[in-house]
LUMFI-560143 format. One record per residue: x, y, z of N, C-alpha, C in turn. Coordinates in pm, whole numbers, plus 50000, padded with zeros to 5 digits. Layout:
# residues N
XYZXYZXYZ ...
END
This chain:
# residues 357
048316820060617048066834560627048896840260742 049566850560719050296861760789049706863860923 050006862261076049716866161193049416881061223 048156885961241048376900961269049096903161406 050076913361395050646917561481050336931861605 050106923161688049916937061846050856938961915 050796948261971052136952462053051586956362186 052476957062266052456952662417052636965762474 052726974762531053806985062593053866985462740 054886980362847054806978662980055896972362983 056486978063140057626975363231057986979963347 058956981763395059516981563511059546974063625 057866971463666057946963963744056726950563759 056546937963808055566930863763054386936863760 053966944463866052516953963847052296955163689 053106960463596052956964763484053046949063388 053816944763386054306934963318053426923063325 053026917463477052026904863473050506903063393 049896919363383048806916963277049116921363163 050316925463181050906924262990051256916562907 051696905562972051976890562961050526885462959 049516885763043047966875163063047326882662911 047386895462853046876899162720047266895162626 048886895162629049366894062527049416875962491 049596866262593049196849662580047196848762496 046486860162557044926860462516045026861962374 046076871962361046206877762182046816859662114 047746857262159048196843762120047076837262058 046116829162152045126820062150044186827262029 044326838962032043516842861911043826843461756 045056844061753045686839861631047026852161578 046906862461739047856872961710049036868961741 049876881361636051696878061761051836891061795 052006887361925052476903162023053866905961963 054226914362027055306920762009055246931562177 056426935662221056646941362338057656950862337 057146965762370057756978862384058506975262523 059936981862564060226981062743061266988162718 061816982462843063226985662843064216973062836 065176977162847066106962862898066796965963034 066266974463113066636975163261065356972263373 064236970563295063306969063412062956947463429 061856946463477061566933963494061266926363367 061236933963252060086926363156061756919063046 062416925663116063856921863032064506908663019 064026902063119063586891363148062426880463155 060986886663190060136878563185059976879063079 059946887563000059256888562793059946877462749 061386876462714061576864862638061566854562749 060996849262840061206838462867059436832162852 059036840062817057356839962756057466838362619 058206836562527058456836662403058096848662318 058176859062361057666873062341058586880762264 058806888862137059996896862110059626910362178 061156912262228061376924562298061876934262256 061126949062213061746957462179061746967762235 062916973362267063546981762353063766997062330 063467001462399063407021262404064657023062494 065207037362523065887040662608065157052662633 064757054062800063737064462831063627059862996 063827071963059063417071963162062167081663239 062187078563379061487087563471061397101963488 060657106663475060627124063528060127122963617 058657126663659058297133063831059237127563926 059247137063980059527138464136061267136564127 062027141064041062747141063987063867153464008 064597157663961065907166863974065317181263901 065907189863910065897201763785066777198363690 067527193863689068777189663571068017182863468 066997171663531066357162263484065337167663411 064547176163485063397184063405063397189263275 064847198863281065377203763189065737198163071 066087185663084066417177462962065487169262933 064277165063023063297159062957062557157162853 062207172462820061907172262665062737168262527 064167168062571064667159862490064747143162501 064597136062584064727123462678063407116262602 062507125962614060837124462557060987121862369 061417136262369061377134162194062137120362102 063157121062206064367104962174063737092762139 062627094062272062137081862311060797082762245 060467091862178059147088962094059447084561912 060937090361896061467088361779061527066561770 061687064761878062567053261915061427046061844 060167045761978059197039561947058617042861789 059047051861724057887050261606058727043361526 059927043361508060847031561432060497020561463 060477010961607059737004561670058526996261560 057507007561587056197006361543055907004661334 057087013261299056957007161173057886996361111 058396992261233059566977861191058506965761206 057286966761294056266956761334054976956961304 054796971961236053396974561171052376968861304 051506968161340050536962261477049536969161430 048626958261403047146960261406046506970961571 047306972061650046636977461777047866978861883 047946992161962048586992662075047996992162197 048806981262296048156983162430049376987562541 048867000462605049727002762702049436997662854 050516991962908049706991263069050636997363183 051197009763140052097015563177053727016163203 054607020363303056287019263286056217029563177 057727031363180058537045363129058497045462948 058087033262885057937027362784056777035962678 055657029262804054457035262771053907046362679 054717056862757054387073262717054517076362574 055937071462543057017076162425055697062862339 055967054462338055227042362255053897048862211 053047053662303051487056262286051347067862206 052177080262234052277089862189052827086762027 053497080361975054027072561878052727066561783 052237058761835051247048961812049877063761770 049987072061812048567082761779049257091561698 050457092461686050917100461574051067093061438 050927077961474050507072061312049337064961285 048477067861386047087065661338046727047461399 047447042861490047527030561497046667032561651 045697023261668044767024461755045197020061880 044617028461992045407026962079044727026562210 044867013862272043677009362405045397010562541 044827017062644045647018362748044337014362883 045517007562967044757001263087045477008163224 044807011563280045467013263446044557006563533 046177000963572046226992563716045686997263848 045767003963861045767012763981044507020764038 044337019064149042967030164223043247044364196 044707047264124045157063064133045757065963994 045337067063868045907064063757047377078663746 048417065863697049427069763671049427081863557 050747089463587051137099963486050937101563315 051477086563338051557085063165049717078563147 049297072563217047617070563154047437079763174 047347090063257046527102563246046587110963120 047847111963084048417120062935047507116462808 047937097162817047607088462736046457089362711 045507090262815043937088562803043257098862751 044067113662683043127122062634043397120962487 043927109462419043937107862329044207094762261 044007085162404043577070062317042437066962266 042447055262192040867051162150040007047462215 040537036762298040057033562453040657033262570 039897036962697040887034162820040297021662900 040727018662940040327005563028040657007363140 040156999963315040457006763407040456993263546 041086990563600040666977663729040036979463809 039986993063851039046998663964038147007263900 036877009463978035927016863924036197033863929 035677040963874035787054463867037317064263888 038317057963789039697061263817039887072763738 039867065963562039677076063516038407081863420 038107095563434036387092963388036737089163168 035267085763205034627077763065035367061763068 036287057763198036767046363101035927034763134 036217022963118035467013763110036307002463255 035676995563306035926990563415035866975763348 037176970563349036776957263354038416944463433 038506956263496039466946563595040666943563537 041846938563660043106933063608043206923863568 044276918263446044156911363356045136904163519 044356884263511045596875663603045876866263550 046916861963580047546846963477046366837263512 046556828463481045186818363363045796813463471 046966804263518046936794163648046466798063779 046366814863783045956821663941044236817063937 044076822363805042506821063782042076806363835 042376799163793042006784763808042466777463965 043086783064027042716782964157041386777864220 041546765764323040226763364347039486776164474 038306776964442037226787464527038116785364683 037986797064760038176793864928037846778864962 036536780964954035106770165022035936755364984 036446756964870037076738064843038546739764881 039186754464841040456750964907040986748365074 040216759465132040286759965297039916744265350 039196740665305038196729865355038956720165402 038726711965519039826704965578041356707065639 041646716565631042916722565656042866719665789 044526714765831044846709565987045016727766095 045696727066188045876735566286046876740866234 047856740766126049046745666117048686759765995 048526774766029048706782965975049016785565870 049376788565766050366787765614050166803265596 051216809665576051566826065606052506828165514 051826834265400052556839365254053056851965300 054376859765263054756869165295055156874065151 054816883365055055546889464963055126906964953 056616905864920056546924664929056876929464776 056456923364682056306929664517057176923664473 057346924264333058276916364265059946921164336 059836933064333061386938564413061516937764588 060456930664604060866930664768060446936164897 060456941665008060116945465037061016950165200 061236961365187062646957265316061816960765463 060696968965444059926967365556059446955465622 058846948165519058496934965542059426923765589 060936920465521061946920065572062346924665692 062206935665762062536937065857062006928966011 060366933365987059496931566095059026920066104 058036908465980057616903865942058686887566036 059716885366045060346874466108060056876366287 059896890066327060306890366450058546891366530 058056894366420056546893266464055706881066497 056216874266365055966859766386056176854066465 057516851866547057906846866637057396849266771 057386861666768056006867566895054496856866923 054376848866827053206840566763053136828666751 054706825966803054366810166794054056801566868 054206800567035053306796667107051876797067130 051126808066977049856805167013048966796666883 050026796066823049346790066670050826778066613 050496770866545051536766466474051356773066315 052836775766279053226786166170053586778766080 053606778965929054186775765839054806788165741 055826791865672055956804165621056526801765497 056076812265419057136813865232057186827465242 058266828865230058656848065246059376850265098 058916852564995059826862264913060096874264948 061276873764937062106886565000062996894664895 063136894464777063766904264659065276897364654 065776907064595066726901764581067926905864667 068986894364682070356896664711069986895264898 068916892464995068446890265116068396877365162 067906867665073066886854165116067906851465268 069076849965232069696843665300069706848265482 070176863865466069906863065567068106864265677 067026865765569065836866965615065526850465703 066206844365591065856824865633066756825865790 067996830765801068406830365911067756837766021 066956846065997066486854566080064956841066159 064616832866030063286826266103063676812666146 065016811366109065896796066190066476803766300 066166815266337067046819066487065696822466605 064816822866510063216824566579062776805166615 063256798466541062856786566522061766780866479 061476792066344059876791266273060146783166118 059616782966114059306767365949058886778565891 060386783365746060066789365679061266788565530 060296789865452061366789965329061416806665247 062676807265285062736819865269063406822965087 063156831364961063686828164870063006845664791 064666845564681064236860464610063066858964600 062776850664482061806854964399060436839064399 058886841664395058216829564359057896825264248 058566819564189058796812164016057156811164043 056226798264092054916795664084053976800864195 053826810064157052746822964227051526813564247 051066803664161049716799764189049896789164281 050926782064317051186774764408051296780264575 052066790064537052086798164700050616804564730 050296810764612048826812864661047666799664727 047806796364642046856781264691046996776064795 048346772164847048986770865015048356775465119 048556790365077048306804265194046596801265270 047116805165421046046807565485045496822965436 046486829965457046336844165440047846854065411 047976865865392048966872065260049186881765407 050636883765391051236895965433051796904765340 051376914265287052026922965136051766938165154 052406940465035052396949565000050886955764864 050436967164858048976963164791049286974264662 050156969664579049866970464469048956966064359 048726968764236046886968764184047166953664147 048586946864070048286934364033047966922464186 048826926364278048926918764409047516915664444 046466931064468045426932264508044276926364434 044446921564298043636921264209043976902864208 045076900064246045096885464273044766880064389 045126889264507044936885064640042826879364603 042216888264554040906888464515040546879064413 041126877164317040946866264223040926849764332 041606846664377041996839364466041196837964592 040966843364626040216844964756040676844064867 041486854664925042956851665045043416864865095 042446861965254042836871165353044436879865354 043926891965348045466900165322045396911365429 046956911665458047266921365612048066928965483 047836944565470048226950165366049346961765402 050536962965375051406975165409051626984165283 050676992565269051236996365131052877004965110 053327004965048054607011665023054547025665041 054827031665110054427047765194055247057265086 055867054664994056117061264854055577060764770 054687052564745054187051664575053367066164576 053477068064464053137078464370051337079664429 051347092364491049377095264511049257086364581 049987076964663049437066964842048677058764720 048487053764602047847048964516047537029464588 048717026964653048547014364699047957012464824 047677022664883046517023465027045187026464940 044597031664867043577032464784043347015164722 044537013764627044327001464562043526989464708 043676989664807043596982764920042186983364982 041986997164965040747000765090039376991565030 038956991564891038066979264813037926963264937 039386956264932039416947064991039016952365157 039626958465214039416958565376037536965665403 037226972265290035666975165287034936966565345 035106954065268034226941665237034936928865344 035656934865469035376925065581036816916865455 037356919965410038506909165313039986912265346 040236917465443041896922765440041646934665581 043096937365593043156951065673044716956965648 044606967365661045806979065580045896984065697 047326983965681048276984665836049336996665770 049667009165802050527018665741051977015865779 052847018065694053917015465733054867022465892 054277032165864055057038865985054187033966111 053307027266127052387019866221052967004266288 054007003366194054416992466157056096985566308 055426976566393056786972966472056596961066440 057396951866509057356936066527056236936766618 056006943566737054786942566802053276941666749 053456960366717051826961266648051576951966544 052776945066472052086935766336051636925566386 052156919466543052206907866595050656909666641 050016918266704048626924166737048116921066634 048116928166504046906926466394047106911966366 047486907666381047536894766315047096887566433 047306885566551046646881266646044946881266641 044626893966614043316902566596042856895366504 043286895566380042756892466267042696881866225 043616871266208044466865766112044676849066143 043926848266274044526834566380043116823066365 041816830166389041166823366387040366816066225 040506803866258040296799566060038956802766029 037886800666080036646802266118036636817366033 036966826366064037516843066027038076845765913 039306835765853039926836465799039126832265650 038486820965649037526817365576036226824065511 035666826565588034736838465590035586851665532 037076859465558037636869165492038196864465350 038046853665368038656847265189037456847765121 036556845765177035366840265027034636856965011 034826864065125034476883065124035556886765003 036676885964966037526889164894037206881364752 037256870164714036026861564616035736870164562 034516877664623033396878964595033626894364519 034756900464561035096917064441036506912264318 036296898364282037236901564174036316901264021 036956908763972036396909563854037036898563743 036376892763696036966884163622037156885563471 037756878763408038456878163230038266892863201 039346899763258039766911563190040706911263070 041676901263066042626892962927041316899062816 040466887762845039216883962759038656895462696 038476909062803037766918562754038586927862708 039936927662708040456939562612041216932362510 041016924562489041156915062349040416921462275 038986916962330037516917562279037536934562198 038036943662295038156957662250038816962562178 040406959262192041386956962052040716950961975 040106940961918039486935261778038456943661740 037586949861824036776956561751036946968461752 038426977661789038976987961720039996982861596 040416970361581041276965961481040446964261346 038926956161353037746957861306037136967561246 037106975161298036136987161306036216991461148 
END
C-alpha cells in the first residue's frame, strides 16, 4: 500500500528546521513520507537531504523591516511564491501541512488553505512570528512551545531530536564529575560574533580559579582564528564551525554559554543544563530574551544583554553563577524540570486526527 504523504514547511535557520526534521522522522515511524517546502539558500538545503528527505524548493524572500523598493514589490514576490507552492502541493498531493516557519512557510500555508489541505502550524518562539500570526487565522490547528503565545493554541512544546531526548537526567549525568569545568559555547546554527568576540577573553580571566575545558562552535569561516584566540589564553579548547553531534556536546557540558533561541532553549531544558543566555539584540520583538526569561524564572539560567556584555562583566556572571558545581547541579535539574516533552509525538497525533477526521 501507497505511503501517505505530509509535507514539511520550514527553513532558514536550525530554529526552524531542527523540529521539522524531529516531526517529520515521527511521521516516518508512522508509516508517512514527508516531503519538505524551503529554500535552497537557507540551512535546510542541506540538512533535508542529508535526512533522506525530498526537498522542494520555492523562491521567496523576507519583507519586514525591509526597504520601500522591497515593499512595493512584495505583493508580487508573495503571489510568485504562493503560485510556486501550490504546484508544489499538487505534484505531492499530502494528506496534511505542517508549517514551523522561514520565508517558505507563508506562500506554502496560504497555498495549502486555498486547496483545502489541512493545515497544523507550530511556533517556536515566546513571540510568534509574522508568518504564524497570518497563518494562524486560518489554519486548522496552531500549536505553540511556550504557553500563551498565540491565543486558542494549544501548548505542547518544541519538537527535540530523539538522541537530545535520551540524554541521561542531570542527577546521573553530573554525578561524579572531577574539578575540571566543561563550558559549551554555541551562538546558533550561524554563529555568533558576540560570543566570538568576548567569550575567549573572559574565560581566561577564569582560569586560575577553576580548571576549564571548552567546545566553542563558532559559525562559519572563524574556527580558526577563535581556537587561536584560546591557545594564546592557554585554555583547552576545541574550537569548530559547526556541532555535527549536539547530543554529545550537550551531555559533556557543565553549563551553556548561548544564544536563546526557542529550539536552543527548549533543548538547553530538555537536557537539563545551566545556561548564561545572550540573546541576539536583533531578533524580531527581543523574542529571544522572552524565549529565556521561563528558564532564568526557575533558578535555571541567567540572561545577560548584549550590550551588558565585556570580557569582564561575562567573566563576573560566570564567576557568580556558573563555578560552583553544588549550584550548577541544582540549576540543571531546575531547568529538567520546565521541558515539555514528545511534542514530535503530539503533532503527529494532531495531523492524524485532522487527516482522519
Amino acid at each position: 500500500m501507497p505511503s501517505k504523504h505530509v509535507l514539511i514547511m520550514a527553513g532558514g535557520t536550525g530554529g526552524h528546521v531542527y523540529p521539522g526534521l524531529a516531526v517529520a522522522k515521527k511521521f516516518m515511524e508512522r508509516g508517512y513520507r514527508p516531503f519538505w517546502l524551503g529554500t535552497n539558500t537557507g540551512i535546510e538545503a542541506r540538512l533535508v537531504p542529508e535526512n533522506d528527505i525530498e526537498l522542494k524548493t520555492i523562491k521567496v524572500k523576507g519583507i519586514r523591516g525591509k526597504g520601500l523598493v522591497t515593499k512595493l514589490m512584495s505583493p508580487f514576490w508573495v503571489f510568485s511564491a504562493v503560485l510556486q507552492a501550490r504546484k508544489v502541493l499538487r505534484d505531492i498531493q499530502p494528506e496534511c501541512v505542517v508549517g514551523f516557519g522561514g520565508y517558505a512557510s507563508g506562500p506554502g500555508g496560504v497555498a495549502a488553505y486555498l486547496m483545502g489541505i489541512p493545515l497544523v502550524i507550530h511556533e517556536q518562539n515566546a513571540v510568534a512570528g509574522t508568518t504564524n500570526k497570518l497563518l494562524a487565522n486560518f489554519a486548522n490547528k496552531v500549536v505553540e512551545a511556550f504557553p500563551k503565545t498565540i491565543p486558542d493554541a494549544e501548548c505542547v512544546g518544541n519538537p527535540v531530536r530523539k538522541e537530545i531526548v535520551a540524554i541521561d537526567s542531570p542527577e546521573i549525568r553530573l554525578a561524579n564529575r572531577g574539578n575540571t569545568l566543561n563550558v559549551l559555547v554555541i551562538g546558533g546554527s550561524l554563529g555568533a560574533r558576540a560570543l566570538n568576540q568576548f567569550v575567549p577573553e573572559a574565560l581566561a580571566k577564569l582560569k586560575n580559579e577553576t580548571e576549564l575545558s571548552i567546545k566553542h562552535q563558532t559559525g562559519k569561516g572563524v574556527s580558526a582564528d577563535i581556537q587561536q584566540a584560546y591557545d594564546e589564553h592557554e585554555l583547552r579548547c576545541i574550537a569548530s564551525e559547526y556541532i555535527d553531534d549536539m547530543a554529545e556536546a550537550f551531555s559533556w557540558a557543565d553549563f551553556i554559554i548561548c544564544r536563546s533561541g526557542a529550539l536552543t532553549v527548549s533543548e538547553v531544558a530538555c537536557v537539563g543544563l545551566p545556561g548564561l543566555f545572550i540573546p541576539f539584540p536583533y531578533a524580531i520583538d527581543d523574542h529571544q530574551t522572552k524565549n529565556a526569561v521561563q528558564l532564568e524564572s526557575v533558578g535555571a539560567g541567567v540572561i545577560m544583554q548584549q550590550a551588558e556584555v565585556t570580557a569582564e562583566t561575562l567573566a563576573q556572571c560566570i564567576r557568580e553563577n556558573f563555578l560552583d558545581r553544588t549550584r550548577l547541579t541544582e540549576m540543571a535539574i531546575n531547568a529538567r524540570k520546565t521541558a515539555i516533552p514528545n511534542a514530535d509525538k503530539k503533532i503527529v497525533s494532531i495531523c492524524e486526527a485532522l487527516i482522519n477526521a
